[in-house]
N, C-alpha and C positions, 0 to 999 in steps of 0.2 A: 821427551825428546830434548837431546845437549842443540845445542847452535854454538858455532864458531864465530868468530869475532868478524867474518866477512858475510855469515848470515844474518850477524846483528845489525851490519852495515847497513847490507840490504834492505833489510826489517825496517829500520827509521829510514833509508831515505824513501819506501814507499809507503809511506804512514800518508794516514788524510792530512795531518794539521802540519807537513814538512812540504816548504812553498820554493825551498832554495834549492831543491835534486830538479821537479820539472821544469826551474825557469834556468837552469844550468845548460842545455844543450838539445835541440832538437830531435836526437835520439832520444833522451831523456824526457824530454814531454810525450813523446808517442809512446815510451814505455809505460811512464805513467798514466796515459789515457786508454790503456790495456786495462791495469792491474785496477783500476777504478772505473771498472764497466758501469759496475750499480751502484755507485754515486754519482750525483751533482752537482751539475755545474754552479756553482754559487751557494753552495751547502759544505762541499770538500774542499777546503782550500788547496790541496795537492793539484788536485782534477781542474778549478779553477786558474791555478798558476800555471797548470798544461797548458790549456785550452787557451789561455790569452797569449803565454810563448807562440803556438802555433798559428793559432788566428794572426798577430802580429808580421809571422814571418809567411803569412801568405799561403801556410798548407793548410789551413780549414779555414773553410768558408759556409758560414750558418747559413740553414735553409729559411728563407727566408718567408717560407708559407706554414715552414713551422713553429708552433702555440708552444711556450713555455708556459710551464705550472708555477 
């Protein structure tokens, strides 16, 4: 399969190890806290640099009877 130069874009900014696309924009975090369903928070740095943009700006708010591994 070819990818275009705006597939590739895409491709690295939802990479695990690219922390500067989720902490860009709140659309931006939520998109990346999609495409990083089955990773972790604190393992994926993407997923982690979501997850603090939003926690931050007050859209998620951790459960707080829930046990992290």
């Amino acid at each position: 399969m070819m990818y275009g130069h705006d597939d590739a874009v895409l491709i690295n900014n939802l990479g695990c190890h690219n922390t500067t696309y989720p902490a860009s924009s709140l659309r931006a975090a939520h998109r990346t806290m999609q495409v990083h369903l089955e990773c972790r928070v604190g393992e994926c740095s993407a997923k982690t640099a979501a997850h603090t943009t939003l926690q931050d700006a007050g859209r998620l708010i951790p459960d707080s009877s829930r046990v992290r591994e």
